[in-house]
Structure formats: C-alpha cells, structure tokens
C-alpha positions as CSV (number, residue, x, y, z in Angstrom):
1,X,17.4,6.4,-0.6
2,X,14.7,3.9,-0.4
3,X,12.3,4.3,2.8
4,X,10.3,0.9,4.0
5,X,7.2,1.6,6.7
6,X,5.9,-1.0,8.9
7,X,3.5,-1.0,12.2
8,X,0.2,0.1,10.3
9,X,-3.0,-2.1,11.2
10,X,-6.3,-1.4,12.8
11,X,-6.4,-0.9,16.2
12,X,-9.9,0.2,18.7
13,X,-10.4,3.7,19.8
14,X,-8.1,4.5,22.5
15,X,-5.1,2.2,22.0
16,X,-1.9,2.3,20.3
17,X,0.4,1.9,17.4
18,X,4.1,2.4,16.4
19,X,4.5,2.8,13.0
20,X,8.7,2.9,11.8
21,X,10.2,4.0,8.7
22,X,13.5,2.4,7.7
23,X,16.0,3.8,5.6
24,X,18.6,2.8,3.4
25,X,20.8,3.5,0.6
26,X,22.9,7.2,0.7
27,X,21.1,7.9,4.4
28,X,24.3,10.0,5.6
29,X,23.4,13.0,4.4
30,X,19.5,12.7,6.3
31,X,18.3,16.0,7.7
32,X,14.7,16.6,8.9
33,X,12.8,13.2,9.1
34,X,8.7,13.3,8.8
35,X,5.2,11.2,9.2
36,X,2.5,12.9,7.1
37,X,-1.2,11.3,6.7
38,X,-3.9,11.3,3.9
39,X,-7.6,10.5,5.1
40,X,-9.5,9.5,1.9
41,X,-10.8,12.2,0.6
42,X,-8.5,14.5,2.2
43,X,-5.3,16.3,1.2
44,X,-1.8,14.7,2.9
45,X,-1.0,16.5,6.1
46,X,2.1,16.5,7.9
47,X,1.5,15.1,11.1
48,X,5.1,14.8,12.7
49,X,8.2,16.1,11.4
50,X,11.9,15.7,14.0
51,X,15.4,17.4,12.9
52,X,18.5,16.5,12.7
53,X,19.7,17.9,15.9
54,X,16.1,15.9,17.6
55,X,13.8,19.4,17.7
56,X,10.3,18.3,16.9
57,X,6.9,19.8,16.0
58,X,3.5,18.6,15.7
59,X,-0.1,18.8,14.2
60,X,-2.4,20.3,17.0
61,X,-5.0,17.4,16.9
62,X,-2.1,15.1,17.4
63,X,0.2,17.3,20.3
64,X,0.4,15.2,23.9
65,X,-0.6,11.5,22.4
66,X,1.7,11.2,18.9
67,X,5.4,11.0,19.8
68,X,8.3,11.3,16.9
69,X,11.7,10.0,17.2
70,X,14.7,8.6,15.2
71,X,17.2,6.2,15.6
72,X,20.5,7.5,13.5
73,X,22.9,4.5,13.9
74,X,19.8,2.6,12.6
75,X,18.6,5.0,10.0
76,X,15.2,5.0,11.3
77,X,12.5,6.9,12.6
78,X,9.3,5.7,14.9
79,X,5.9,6.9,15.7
80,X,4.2,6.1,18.9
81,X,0.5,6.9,18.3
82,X,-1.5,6.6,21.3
83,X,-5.4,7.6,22.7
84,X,-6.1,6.8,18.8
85,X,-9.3,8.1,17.5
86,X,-11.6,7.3,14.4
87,X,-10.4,10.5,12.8
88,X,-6.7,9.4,13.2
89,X,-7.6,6.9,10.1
90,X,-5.4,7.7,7.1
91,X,-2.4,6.3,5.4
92,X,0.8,7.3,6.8
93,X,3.6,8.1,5.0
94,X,7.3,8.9,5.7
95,X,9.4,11.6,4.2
96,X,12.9,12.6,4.6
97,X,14.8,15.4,3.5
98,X,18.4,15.0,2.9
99,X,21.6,17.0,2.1
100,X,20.5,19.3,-1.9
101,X,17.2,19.8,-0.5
102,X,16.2,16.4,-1.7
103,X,13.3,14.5,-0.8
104,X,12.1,11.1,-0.5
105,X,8.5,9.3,0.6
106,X,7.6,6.0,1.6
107,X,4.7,4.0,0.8
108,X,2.4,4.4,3.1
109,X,1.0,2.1,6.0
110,X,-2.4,2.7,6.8
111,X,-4.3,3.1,10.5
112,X,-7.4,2.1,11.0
113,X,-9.1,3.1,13.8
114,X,-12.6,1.6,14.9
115,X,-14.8,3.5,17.1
C-alpha cells in the first residue's frame, strides 16, 4: 500500500486547511485510517484516527475544529482543520491499518501556522 498526502501549506491563525491522504495498491483490506503530527522537537501524536465502520476519535486540543473522514470508493481519507493555531504547526502524517495488523505511513505534509 502506498499512501500520498497533499493540502499541507501555511495558512494565518484562524483559517483552514484540508489535508488528504490517497491510497493505493492492496487498499481492500483497509481498517482504521489515521492523521498523526510531529512538532519539531516533539514526539508524533496521533491527532485523528476514523474506523472502518466511520466511528472516530480525537486529540483533546483538536475536538470541535479538526474533522476526519474517508472516502472508501476513492481509497482516501481527508482532514478539515479549521480555527488553526500556532501550536497546530507540525508535519502530518497518514497511517492506515489494514487486514494482519499491518501498517503503513505516508510522508508527511507539513502546516504552518503563523500567528
């Protein structure tokens, strides 16, 4: 499975970004889909993580502006970031979890945000 992330850029304090995270290759057997971010200097931190069957969670400091969805007939997932904040600033990365417990990550995009 290979996993391709697009939408990072820097954006003001207080607007929005959708980042997506395509997937391709053996993407039938995807389970749980994530968006995890590393600040510099900081250890990765999963941000957003949606299930197969569309139950989501989220990181407190993101709860009420980050939203997490998927798109299964186009094997990929989205996330709308909005009232961004300085401290939102990391790279993003995708990660899947498919059918054997295995495990893939994307790239990484990164969000800037400028206060």
């Amino acid at each position: 499975v290979q996993l391709v992330e697009s939408g990072g850029g820097l954006v003001q304090a207080g607007g929005s970004l959708t980042l997506s995270c395509a997937a391709s290759g053996s993407t039938y057997s995807i389970n749980a889909m994530a968006w995890y971010r590393q600040a510099l200097g900081k250890q990765r931190e999963l941000v957003a993580v949606i299930e197969s069957g569309g139950s989501t969670n989220y990181l407190d400091s993101v709860k009420g502006r980050f939203v997490i969805s998927r798109d299964d007939a186009e094997n990929t997932m989205y996330l709308r970031m909005n009232s961004l904040k300085p401290e939102d600033t990391a790279v993003y990365y995708c990660r899947i979890f498919t059918a054997g417990s295995y495990t893939y990550w994307g790239q990484g995009t990164q969000v800037t945000v400028s206060s």
